[in-house]
N, C-alpha and C positions, 0 to 999 in steps of 0.2 A: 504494500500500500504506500505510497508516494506521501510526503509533506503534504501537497497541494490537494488530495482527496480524504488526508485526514482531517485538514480544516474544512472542509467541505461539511464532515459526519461533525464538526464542533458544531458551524454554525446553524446546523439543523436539529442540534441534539437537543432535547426537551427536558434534560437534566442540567441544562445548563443556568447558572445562576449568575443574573446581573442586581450590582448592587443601587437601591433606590442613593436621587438626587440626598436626601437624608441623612442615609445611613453612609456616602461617601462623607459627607461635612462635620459627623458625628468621629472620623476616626482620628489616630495620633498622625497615622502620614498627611493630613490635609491641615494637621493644625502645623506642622511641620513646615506645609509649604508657606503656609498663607505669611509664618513667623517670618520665611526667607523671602517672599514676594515673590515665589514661583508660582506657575500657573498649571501643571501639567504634574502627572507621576513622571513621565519620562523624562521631561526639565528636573524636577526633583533627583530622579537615578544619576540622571546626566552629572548634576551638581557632586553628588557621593562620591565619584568617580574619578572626576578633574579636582577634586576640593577632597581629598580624603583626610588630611589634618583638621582642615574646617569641621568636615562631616562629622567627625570623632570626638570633637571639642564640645559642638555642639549639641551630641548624646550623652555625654557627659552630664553637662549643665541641667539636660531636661529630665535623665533620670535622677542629677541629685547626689552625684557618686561625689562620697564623703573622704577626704583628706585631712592626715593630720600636718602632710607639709603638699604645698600647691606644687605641680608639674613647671617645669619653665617651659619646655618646649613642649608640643604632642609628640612628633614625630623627627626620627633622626634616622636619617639615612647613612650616616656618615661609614659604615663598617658593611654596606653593602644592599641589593633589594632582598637578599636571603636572611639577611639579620638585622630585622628593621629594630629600635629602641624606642618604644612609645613608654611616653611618661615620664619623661625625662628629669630626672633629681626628686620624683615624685615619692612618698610615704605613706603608706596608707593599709588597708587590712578590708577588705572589700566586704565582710561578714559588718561590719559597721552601717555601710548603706542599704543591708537586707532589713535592719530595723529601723525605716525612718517613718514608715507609718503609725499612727496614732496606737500608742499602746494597749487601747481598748478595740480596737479592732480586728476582729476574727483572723487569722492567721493559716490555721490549718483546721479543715473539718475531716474526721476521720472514725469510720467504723470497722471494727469486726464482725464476718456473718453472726447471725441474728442476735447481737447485740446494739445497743442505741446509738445514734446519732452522736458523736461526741465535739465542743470545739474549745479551740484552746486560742486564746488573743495572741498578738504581737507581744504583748507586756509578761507573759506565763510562758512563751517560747523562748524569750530573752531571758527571763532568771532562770529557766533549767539549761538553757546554753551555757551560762556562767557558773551553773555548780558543776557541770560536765568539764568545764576550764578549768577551772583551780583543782576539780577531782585529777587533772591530768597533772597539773603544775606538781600537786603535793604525789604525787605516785612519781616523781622526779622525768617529766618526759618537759619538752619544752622548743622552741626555735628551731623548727629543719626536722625532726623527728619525724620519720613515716609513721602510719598508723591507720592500720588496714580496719573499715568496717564492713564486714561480712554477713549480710541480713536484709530483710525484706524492706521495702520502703513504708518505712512506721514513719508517726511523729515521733519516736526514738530517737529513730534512722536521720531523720532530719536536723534533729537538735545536735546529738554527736559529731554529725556533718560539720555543723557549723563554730560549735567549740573547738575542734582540730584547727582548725582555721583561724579563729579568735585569737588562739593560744600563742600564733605564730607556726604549728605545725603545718605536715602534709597529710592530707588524706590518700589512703591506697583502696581504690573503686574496685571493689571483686562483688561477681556475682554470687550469690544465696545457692546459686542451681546448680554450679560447679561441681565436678567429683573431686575428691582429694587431691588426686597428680596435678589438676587444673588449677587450685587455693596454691599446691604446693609453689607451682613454678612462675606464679604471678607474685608469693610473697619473696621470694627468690630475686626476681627481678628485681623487684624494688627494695630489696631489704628491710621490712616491715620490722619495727620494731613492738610493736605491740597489736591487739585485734580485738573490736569489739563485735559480740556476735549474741546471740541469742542459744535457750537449750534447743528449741525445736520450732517449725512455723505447719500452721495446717492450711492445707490444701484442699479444697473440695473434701473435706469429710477426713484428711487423713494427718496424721502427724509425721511429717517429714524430718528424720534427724538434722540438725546443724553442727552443733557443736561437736557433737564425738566425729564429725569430718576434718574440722578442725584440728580436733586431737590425732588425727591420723596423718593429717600431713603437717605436723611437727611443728605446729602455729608457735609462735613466741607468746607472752603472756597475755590473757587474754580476759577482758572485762565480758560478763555473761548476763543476761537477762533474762530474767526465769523466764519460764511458761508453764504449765499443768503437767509438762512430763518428770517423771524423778529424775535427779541427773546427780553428779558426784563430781568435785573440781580436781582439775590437775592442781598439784602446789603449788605455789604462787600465783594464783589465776584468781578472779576477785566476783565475786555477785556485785549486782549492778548497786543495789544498798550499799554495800560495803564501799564501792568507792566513790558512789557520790557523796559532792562537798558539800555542807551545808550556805556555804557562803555563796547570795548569789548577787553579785557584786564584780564585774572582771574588767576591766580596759583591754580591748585591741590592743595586740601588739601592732606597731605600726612594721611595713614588710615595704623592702623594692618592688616598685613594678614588675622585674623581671625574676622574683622569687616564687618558687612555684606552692604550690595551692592544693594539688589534687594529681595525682597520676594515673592515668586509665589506661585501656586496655584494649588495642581493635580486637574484631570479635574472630580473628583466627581464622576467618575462611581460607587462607592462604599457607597458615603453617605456623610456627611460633608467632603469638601475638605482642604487637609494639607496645611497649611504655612508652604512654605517651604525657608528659607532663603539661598540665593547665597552670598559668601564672594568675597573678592578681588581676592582669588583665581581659583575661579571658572571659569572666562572666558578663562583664560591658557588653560583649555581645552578645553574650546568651541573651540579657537583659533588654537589648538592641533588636535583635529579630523579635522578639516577644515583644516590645513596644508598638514595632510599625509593623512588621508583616503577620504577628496575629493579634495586631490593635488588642493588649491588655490594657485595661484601666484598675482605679483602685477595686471596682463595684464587682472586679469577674472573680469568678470560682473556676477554678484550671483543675481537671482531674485527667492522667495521663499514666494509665498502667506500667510502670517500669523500674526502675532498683535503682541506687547509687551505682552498680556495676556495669551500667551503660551510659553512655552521654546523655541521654537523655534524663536523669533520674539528678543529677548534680545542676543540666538546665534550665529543668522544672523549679529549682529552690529559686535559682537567681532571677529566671524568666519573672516569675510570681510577686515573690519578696522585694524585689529592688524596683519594680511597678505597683509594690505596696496591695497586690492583689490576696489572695485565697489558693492554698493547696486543699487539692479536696485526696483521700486518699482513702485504699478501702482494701484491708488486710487480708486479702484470699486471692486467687486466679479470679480474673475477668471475662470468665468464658461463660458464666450462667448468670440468670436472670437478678440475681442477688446483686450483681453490681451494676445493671441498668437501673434499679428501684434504688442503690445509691445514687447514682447521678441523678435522678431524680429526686430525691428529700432533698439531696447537699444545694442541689440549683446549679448545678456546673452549668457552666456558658460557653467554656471550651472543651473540648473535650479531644484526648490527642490518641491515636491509635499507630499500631499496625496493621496492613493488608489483611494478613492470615488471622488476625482476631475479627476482622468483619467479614471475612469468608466464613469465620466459622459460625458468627451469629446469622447470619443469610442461613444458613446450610439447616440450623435446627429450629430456627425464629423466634429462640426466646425471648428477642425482644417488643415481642408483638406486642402492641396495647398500652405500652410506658411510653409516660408523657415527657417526653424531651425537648416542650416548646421554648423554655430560656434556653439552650444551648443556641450562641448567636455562629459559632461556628466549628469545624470540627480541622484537625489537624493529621494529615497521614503522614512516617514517616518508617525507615527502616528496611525496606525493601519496595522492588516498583510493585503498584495497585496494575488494578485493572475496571475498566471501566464501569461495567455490570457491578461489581462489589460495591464501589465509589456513590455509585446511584440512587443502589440500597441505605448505604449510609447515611448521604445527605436526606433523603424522604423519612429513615428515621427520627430525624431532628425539623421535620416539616419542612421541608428544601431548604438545609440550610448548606452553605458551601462548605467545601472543604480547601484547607489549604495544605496543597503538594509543598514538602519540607524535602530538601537532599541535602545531605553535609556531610559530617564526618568529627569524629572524635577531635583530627587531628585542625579541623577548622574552627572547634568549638562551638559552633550551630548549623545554620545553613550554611550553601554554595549558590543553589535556586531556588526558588520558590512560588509564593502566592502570595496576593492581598486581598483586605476587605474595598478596594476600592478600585478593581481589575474584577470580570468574568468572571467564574470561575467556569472551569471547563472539567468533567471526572478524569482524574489521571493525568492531568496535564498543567505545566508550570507555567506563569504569568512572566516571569522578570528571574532574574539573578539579585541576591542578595544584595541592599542598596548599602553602600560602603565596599562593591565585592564585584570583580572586574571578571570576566569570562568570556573565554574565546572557542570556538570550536573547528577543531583541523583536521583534515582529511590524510590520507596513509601517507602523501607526500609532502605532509606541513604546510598544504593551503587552508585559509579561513574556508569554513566551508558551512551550510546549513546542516551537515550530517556528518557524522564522528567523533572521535577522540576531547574529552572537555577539559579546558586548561585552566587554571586560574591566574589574572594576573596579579599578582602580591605591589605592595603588601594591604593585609587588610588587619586589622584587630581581631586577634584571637587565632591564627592561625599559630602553628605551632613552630618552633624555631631550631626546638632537640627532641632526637629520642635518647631513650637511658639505654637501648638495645641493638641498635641499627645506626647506619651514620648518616644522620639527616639529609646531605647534601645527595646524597647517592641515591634515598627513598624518593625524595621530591623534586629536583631537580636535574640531577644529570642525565645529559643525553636528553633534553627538552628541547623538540623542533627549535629552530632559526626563530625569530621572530621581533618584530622592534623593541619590546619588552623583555625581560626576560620572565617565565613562564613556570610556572607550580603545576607537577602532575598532578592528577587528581583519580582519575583511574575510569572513571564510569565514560560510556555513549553517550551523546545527547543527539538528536535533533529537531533542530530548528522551521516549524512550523510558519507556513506560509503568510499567515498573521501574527508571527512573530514570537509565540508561544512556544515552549518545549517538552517532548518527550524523551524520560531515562528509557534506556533499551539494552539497562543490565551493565557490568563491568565489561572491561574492554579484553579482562583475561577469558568471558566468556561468548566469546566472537568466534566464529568458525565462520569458515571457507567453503561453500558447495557448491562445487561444480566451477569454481572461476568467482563465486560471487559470497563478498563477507557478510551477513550478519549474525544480528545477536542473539541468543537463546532467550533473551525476553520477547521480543519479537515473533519468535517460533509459537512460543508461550501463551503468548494473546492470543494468540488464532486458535488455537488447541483448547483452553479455557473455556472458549465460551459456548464449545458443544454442549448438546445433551450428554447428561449423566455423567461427565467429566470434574471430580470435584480439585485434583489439582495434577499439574504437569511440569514438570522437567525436563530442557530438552537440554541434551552434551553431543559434542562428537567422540565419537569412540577412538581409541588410540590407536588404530590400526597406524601402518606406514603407506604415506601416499596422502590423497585428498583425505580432506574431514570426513568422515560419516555420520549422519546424522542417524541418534537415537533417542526414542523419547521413554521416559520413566511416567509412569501415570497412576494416580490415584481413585478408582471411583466411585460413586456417590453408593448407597447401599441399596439403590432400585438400580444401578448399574447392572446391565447383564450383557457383555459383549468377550466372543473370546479376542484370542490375541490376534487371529488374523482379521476379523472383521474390525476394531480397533483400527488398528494399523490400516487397512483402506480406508477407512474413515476418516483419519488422519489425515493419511496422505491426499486425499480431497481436499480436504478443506486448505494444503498445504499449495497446492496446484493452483484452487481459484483464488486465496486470498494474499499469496508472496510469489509464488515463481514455480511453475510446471516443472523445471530444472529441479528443483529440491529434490532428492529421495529420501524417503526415512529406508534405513537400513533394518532398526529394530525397534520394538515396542515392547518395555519392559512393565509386566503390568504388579505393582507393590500395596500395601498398606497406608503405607504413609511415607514421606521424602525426608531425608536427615539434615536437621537443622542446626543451627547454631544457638545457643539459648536466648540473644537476640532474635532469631526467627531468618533468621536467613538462610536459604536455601545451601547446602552443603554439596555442590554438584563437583568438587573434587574426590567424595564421599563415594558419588551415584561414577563417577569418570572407573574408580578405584575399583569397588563393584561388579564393574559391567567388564574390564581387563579380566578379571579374578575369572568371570563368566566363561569368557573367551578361551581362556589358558585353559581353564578347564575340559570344555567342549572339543580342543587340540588334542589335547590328551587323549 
């Protein structure tokens, strides 16, 4: 399907959402312009771009971000565009500016299944941040100190979060859902000196061990938080009583701009995962796209399924808090109907997903009949959507739009996106990140409306080092020719005829058939939105020679096709809607597709797999 036939199906499409004369005047990008006496989003982007000192100065000011010594300069170029120095002589502890809302104003709303509604102010999240501070001070931890929290996204989790940070420490982001080897070689990484974690968390009805995981991959000492199960401490390891302070009372330590914050984790689709460290500057943008591309205000309530152990779970706090908004937060999986009737008591306005979480509510429909009319908008992020899901979702919330989010740990938020005062179109991006340059080039380094997506640096929050890998060599070398010099980024894009964009997957998951490259997301689309299809996979097999294309399939449980009627079926729909040229070689028909605990498709997994098949079948 061509750019030019895709906007064709946009501007026909009946799930498409345009925002009233209104609700454009009501957002922070419009109050944005009218401050700067711009007339237009794209005057406004335009200005981001050419003005990035400006731009940066000026999100500063409007969200409020608190200094204990002023910046001289924003931005300093002097050491290179790979090592930019924003903030220049600046001091500051960025957990300062998450409390500048009224201390009586709700903060975090948070339940456990079938327990009540619970909320806790700005003024009750600050003093138990502060006894978690001095609990850390007097347990002799302090300045630079990693300090892994491993555990589900509580207001615990949150509070913890924030005292690590206060203290002048680092926080070390590991997932809850990990196995041992996975806790072990992330605390490894980063040299964790200490781990706050919980005895157990339930799941849909079940009590999932934590801690004794812990104990198995050789945690350093570790602060525990009961729950209902018996448990027993290693020595030296402390209950969560025992080491909070009573004093709750703490000053920011003040920190360089370029002192790091937080160290995370990409999600391994590739193979040992990056340490990737977040500075104090870093949340300005998390704070920055949550301002103007998903227009927070103080009044919204933001609920966004996900852990400190992913980008997203550390953006949520700053997105929210430094826009003086509402975490809403809801202690079990978001797969059944318990956490749409949360989003509904709490009043969520935003509401942030993955793909595969509203495939799955589509697939069983639990959430028929819950009323989601304040939800003003929703946010997908984490892997590419697809249309039909997208659809679902927005008529959930009474057509309200979605806004397409792509970034990256090592960006600290977005790369592209959406606004509330842009179309929205299902699965498809409005703009690139305003503060955030992007170029798209084809196999031989021309700008092109299809391939490879570059970023032009610098921007705030991009990331400068890894603790694992040598920065220069991840992101930069070997980066097409170009007037700029140019950040890989890794993903497809292209470039829609009305100027819009679609992700079409990473660029490692590209094959070649027959002469002609695309992407296994692109395969993917077309394959999806059969009947009884409920999810698909497409890789080339590792033969030598051209790519082969094979598809892994999941499907529905009124699905009844064998494999070779499948596979015709496929390969129809493969013929009328990409290229008669394709052949699917095989159709592997599975359970379910292996994921990443973010949710992303593991198709190194399914590559791995289908060779094992092969060898086998040789023999």
């Amino acid at each position: 399907m061509t750019p030019a036939s895709l906007t064709n199906n946009l501007s026909t499409n009946p799930s498409a959402w345009y925002p009233t004369s209104d609700q454009i005047q009501s957002t922070n990008i419009t109050a944005l312009q009218q401050q700067l006496g711009l007339d237009s989003y794209e005057q406004l982007y335009q200005w981001s771009i050419d003005h990035r000192d400006q731009f940066w100065h000026q999100m500063i000011q409007r969200l409020g971000i608190q200094f204990q010594q002023p910046y001289s300069t924003v931005l300093d170029l002097s050491n290179g565009i790979e090592q930019p120095h924003w903030l220049v002589n600046a001091r500051f502890n960025i957990v300062e500016s998450c409390f500048l809302a009224p201390q009586t104003e709700t903060a975090v709303i948070f339940q456990q299944p079938g327990g009540p509604l619970q909320r806790w102010t700005y003024g009750e999240l600050e003093r138990l941040t502060n006894r978690v501070a001095n609990g850390l001070v007097t347990a002799g931890y302090g300045v630079g100190d990693e300090i892994a929290v491993i555990m589900p996204m509580t207001v615990q989790a949150v509070v913890i979060y924030l005292a690590i940070i206060k203290m002048g420490g680092v926080v070390v982001s590991i997932a809850d859902s990990f196995a041992p080897v996975e806790i072990a070689t992330r605390l490894h990484l980063s040299r964790t000196k200490a781990v706050f974690t919980q005895v157990s968390l339930r799941r849909r009805g079940k009590d999932l061990p934590l801690y004794s995981k812990l104990v198995t991959a050789v945690a350093p000492r570790a602060v525990v938080i009961p729950t209902e199960i018996p448990y027993a401490l290693r020595p030296g390891d402390l209950t969560w009583d025992d080491f909070l302070s009573d004093d709750d009372q703490f000053t920011a330590i003040p920190c360089d701009a370029k002192a790091p914050l937080n160290i995370l984790f990409s999600s391994g689709t590739t193979g040992t995962p990056k340490a990737i460290p977040w500075t104090h500057t870093t949340p300005i943008k998390c704070a920055t796209d949550g301002h103007l591309h998903h227009d927070i205000h103080p009044e919204d309530v933001i609920a966004w399924p996900t852990s400190l152990g992913w980008m997203m779970g550390p953006w949520l706090i700053y997105a929210a808090m430094i826009n003086q908004a509402t975490i809403a937060l809801y202690d079990d999986a978001p797969l059944d109907r318990g956490f749409g009737t949360f989003v509904q008591a709490a009043g969520v306005t935003l509401l942030g997903v993955v793909p595969s979480l509203v495939s799955a509510w589509r697939r069983s429909g639990c959430m028929t009949g819950i009323d989601w009319h304040q939800i003003k908008a929703f946010s997908s992020t984490g892997e590419c959507s697809n249309p039909g899901d997208m659809a679902f979702l927005m008529a959930l919330g009474g057509h309200k739009p979605v806004i397409e989010y792509c970034g990256g740990t090592e960006i600290g938020g977005g790369y592209i996106t959406g606004t509330l005062v842009q179309p929205a179109y299902p699965s498809t991006f409005s703009t690139p990140a305003l503060g955030l340059a992007v170029v798209i080039l084809d196999d031989q380094g021309h700008a092109s409306d299809r391939g490879e997506a570059f970023i032009i640096p610098p921007s705030m929050g991009l990331s400068t080092t890894l603790l694992n890998r040598d920065h220069h060599q991840v992101y930069f070398a070997d980066t097409p020719a170009y007037p700029r010099p140019l950040r890989r980024h890794g993903d497809r894009l292209v470039q829609l005829a009305n100027g819009y964009y679609q992700i079409q997957g990473r660029v490692d998951d590209t094959m070649n058939l027959g002469g002609i490259k695309i992407s296994a997301v692109e395969i993917e689309r077309v394959l999806q939105a059969l009947p009884n299809v409920q999810e698909v996979a497409a890789i080339s097999s590792a033969s030598s020679g051209p790519s082969e294309l094979v598809i892994y399939a999941v499907l529905t449980p009124s699905g009844q096709s064998t494999q070779q009627d499948l596979q015709n079926c496929f390969q129809q729909a493969i013929r009328q809607c990409l290229n008669p040229l394709f052949q699917i070689k095989d159709v592997v028909i599975v359970e379910t597709l292996p994921r990443t605990a973010s949710q992303k498709i593991l198709r190194r997994d399914l590559r791995a797999h289908y060779q094992g098949q092969e060898s086998m079948t040789q023999e």
